[in-house]
Structures are given as structure tokens and as C-alpha cells.
C-alpha positions in Angstrom: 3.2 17.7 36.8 0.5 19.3 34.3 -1.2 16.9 31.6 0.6 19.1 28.6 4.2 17.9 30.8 2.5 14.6 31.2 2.1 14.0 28.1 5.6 15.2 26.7 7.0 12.9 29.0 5.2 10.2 27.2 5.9 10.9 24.0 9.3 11.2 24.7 10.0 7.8 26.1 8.3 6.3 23.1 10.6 7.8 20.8 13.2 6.7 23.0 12.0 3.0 23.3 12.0 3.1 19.3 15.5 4.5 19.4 16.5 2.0 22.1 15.0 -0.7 19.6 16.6 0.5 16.0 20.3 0.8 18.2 19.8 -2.6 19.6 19.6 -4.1 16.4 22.1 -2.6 15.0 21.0 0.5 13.0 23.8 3.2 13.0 23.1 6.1 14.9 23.9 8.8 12.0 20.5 6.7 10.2 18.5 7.3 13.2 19.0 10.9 13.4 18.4 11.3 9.6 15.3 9.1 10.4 14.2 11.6 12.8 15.4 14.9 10.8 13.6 13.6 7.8 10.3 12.9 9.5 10.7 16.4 11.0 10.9 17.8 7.9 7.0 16.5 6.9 4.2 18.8 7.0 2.7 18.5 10.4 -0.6 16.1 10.3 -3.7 17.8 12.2 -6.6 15.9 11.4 -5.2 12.8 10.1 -3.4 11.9 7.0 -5.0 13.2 4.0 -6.5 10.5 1.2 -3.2 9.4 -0.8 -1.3 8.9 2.5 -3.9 6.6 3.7 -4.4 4.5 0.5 -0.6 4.3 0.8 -0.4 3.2 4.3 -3.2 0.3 3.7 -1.6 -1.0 0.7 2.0 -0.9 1.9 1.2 -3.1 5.7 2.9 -5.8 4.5 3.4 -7.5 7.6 -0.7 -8.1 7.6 -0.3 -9.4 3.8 1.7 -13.0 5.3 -1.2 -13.2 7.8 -3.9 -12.8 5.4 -2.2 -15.0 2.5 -2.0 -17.6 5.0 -5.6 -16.8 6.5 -7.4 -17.7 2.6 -4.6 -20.5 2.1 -6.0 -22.6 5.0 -9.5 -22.0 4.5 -10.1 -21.4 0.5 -12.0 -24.4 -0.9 -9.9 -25.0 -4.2 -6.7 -24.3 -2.2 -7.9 -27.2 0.1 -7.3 -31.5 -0.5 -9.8 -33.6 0.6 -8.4 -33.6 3.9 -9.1 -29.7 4.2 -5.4 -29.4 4.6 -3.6 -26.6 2.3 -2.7 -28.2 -1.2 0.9 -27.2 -2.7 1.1 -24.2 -4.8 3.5 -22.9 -7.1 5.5 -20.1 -5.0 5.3 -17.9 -8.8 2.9 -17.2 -11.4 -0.8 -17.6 -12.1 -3.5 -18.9 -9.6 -3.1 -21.1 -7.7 0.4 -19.5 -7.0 1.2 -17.8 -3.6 2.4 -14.6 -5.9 -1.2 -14.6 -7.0 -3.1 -15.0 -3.5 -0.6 -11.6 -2.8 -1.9 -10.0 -5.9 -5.4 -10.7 -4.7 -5.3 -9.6 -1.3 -3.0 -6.5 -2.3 -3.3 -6.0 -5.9 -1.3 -2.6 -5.1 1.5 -4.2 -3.8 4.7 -5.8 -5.0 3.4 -9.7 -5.0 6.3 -11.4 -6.6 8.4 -9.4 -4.1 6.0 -10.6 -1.0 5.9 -13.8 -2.2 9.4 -14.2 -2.2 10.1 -12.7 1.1 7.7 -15.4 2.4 9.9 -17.9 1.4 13.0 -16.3 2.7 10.8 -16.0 6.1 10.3 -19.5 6.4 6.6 -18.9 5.6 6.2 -21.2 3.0 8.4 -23.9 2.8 8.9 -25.9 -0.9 8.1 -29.9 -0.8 8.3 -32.0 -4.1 8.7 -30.2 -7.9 8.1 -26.4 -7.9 5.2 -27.3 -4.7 5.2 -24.9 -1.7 2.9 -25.2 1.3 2.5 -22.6 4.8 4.8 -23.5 7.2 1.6 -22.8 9.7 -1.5 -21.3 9.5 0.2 -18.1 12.0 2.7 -15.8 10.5 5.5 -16.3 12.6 8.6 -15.1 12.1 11.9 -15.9 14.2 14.6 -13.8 12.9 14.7 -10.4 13.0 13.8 -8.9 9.1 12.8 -5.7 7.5 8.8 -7.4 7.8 9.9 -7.4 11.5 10.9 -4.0 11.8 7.9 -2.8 9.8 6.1 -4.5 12.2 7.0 -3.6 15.4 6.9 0.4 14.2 3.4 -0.1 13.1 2.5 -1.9 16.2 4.2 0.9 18.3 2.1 3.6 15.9 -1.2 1.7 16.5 -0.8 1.4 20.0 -0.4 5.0 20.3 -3.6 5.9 18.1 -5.3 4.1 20.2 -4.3 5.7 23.4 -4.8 9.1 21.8 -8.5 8.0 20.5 -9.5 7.2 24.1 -8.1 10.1 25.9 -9.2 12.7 23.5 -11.5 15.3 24.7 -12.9 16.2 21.2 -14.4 12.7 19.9 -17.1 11.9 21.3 -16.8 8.4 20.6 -16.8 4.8 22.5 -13.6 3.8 23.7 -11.2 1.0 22.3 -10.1 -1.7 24.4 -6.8 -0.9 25.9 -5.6 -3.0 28.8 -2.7 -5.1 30.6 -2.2 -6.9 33.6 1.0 -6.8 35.4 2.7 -8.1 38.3 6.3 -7.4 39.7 7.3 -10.4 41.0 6.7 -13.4 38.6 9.1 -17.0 39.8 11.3 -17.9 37.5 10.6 -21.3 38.1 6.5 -19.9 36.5 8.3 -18.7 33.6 7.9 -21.4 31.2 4.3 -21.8 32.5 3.8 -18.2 31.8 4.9 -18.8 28.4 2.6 -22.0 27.9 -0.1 -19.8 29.4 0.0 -17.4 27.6 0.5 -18.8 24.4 -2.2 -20.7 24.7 -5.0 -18.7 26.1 -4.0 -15.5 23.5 -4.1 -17.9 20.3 -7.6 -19.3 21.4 -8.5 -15.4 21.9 -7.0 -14.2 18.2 -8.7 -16.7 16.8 -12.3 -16.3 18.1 -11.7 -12.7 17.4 -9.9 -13.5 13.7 -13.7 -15.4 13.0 -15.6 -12.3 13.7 -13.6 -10.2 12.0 -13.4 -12.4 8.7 -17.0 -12.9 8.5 -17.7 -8.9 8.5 -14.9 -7.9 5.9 -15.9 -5.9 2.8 -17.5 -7.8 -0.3 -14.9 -7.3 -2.9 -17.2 -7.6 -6.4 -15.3 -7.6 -9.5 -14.5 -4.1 -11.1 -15.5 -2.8 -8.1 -12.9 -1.3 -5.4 -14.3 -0.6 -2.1 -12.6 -0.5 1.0 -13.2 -0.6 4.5 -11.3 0.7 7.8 -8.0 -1.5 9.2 -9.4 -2.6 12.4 -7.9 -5.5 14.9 -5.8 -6.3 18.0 -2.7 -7.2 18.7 -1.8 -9.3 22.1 1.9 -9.9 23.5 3.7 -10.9 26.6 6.4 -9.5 28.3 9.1 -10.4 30.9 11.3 -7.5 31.6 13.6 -9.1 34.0 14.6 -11.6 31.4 15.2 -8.9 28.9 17.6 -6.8 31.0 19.7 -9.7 31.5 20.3 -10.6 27.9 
């Protein structure tokens, strides 16, 4: 097989794992072929998206808003009690309000909107008169929501620029960090180990590499807008025979 087939091949069962994915979960198969006819009927993108469709794309991953309201909720100073343990906010209108942490991380955005799908999420959870506080300081959602969906389509799109970025011929530029380990043959009786491993040992990573990247972000200085790349890296586990047999 040549590397032009290769690749094909590829591509193709990544559209069809994101099919597999929108069908599993319901999504009529007359929307997934309009999905697919109307992203066909784009301009082709050569050299990346131009200037407006970036800006867009930044201010419209919403499913990094939850984690970075939570992120300044949890270590902000006047959003802290004496304990150093988040204070209760109001869930709408000026600071301190979770609508306005939104609107300061995403001024852009829709942060009444976000802050109310937060709520819905189980993100923030209300205690006492009009006080809400984070569920956690992780984003962690258990039902399957359009912030979900969002999420796993941007993961999927990520994963795949970064794939392309270290097999290019024509960027002369260091690689990315793109691995896995794998084995066929896991016990089920290690299965709940695996899980406790792996939860354990990829939090403690995420949040050594969460500190580095937090103390590097942009300097935001009043009437001043200057931004900075998206940049960070997203860890998950898998069991496939345990999927198969749902």
C-alpha cells in the first residue's frame, strides 16, 4: 500500500469512528449526511484557517471555558474563604458571579448562556440563598450534552493536527508528543485497578502540566487584547472489550 493509500485509509476510518459516534447517540442519519454535504460545500483550507475563522474557533471552545472558570474559581484570592476553599457566588450578574468569571475568560462568548449550562451540567451546584459553588475543581461531565459532543469533535480534530504536524514533510519543526501504550490482553479481574491506576497517575500528570501551563499564559492588561496560541494535552483510557459488549 502507497503512503497517499495509507493515508486515505486513515482518514476514512476517522470519519467513520465520528459517524459511528453521532449514530450511537442517536443523531439521525439524514443530519449526518447533511453534516457532511454542508462541510463539503466549504472552501477547501490549504494553509490553515484564515484570521476570522481562528478568532471564531478560540472564542467558541466552550468546553475549555468550564475548565478554566473552575481553574480561577479555586485559586483566585477574593473568590477564596479563609480556608482557601471556593466562596459561594451568585450563578448571575456582576462579579463575583460565575456569569462574570465567563465574561472574563471569554468576553466573546455567550456567559449568561455558559453559566447556565454549568449549572445544568452539574458543574456548579446552588447551596443556601442565590449561593453556588464548583462541584470540583475538574470539569467533569457524566451525561452525554451538546458540551460533550463539542468536545469529543474537537478532541478528535486536535488529535489529528497533531498527527499531521509530526508527519509533515514541509515543517521543519520539533515534534509534539504523541503516544499510547497498549496491551491485548488486560484481566478483567485488573479492570477496576486499571481504572484506579489510571485515574490517578493521569490527574497527578494534568495537573503538574496544568501549573506550567498557567504560569506562562498571556498577561491580559486592561484595554489591551492580546492573545496567544491554544496549546495543551488531553489523556484518556480505553478498554475496547468492555465497549463492544455494551
Amino acid at each position: 500500500m502507497s503512503e497517499s493509500e495509507q493515508s486515505s485509509l486513515y482518514f476514512k476510518r476517522s470519519l467513520e469512528s465520528v459517524v459511528d459516534f453521532l449514530r450511537s447517540n442517536g443523531v439521525p442519519p439524514n443530519e449526518i449526511r447533511q453534516i457532511v454535504e454542508d462541510r463539503l460545500g466549504l472552501p477547501a483550507v490549504v494553509s490553515g484557517p484564515a484570521p476570522s475563522v481562528r478568532k471564531a474557533r478560540a472564542s467558541n471552545d466552550i468546553d475549555t471555558v468550564y475548565a478554566e472558570v473552575l481553574h480561577r474559581w479555586h485559586r483566585e484570592p477574593k473568590l477564596l474563604d479563609e480556608s482557601a476553599n471556593p466562596r459561594g457566588i451568585r450563578l448571575f450578574g456582576k462579579s463575583p458571579s460565575v456569569e462574570s468569571l465567563v465574561r472574563s475568560e471569554r468576553p466573546d462568548a455567550s456567559p449568561r448562556k455558559i453559566a447556565a449550562s454549568m449549572r445544568k451540567a452539574g458543574l456548579v451546584l446552588r447551596r443556601g440563598r442565590g449561593q453556588y459553588f464548583p462541584a470540583s475543581r475538574i470539569a467533569t461531565v457524566s451525561m452525554l450534552s451538546p458540551m460533550i459532543i463539542e468536545h469529543v469533535s474537537k478532541s478528535l480534530a486536535r488529535f489529528l493536527d497533531t498527527v499531521l504536524a509530526n508527519t509533515s514533510s514541509s515543517r521543519n519543526l520539533p515534534t509534539l508528543i504523541e503516544r499510547y501504550t497498549h496491551i491485548p490482553d488486560l484481566p478483567r479481574s485488573e479492570l477496576a485497578k486499571f481504572r484506579e491506576f489510571s485515574q490517578s497517575h493521569g490527574t497527578s500528570f494534568l495537573a503538574e502540566v496544568d501549573d506550567w501551563l498557567e504560569a506562562r499564559r498571556v498577561k491580559r492588561k486592561p484595554n489591551r487584547s492580546k492573545r496567544g496560541l491554544a496549546a495543551g494535552i488531553h489523556v484518556f483510557a480505553y478498554v475496547e472489550q468492555e465497549k463492544r459488549q455494551r
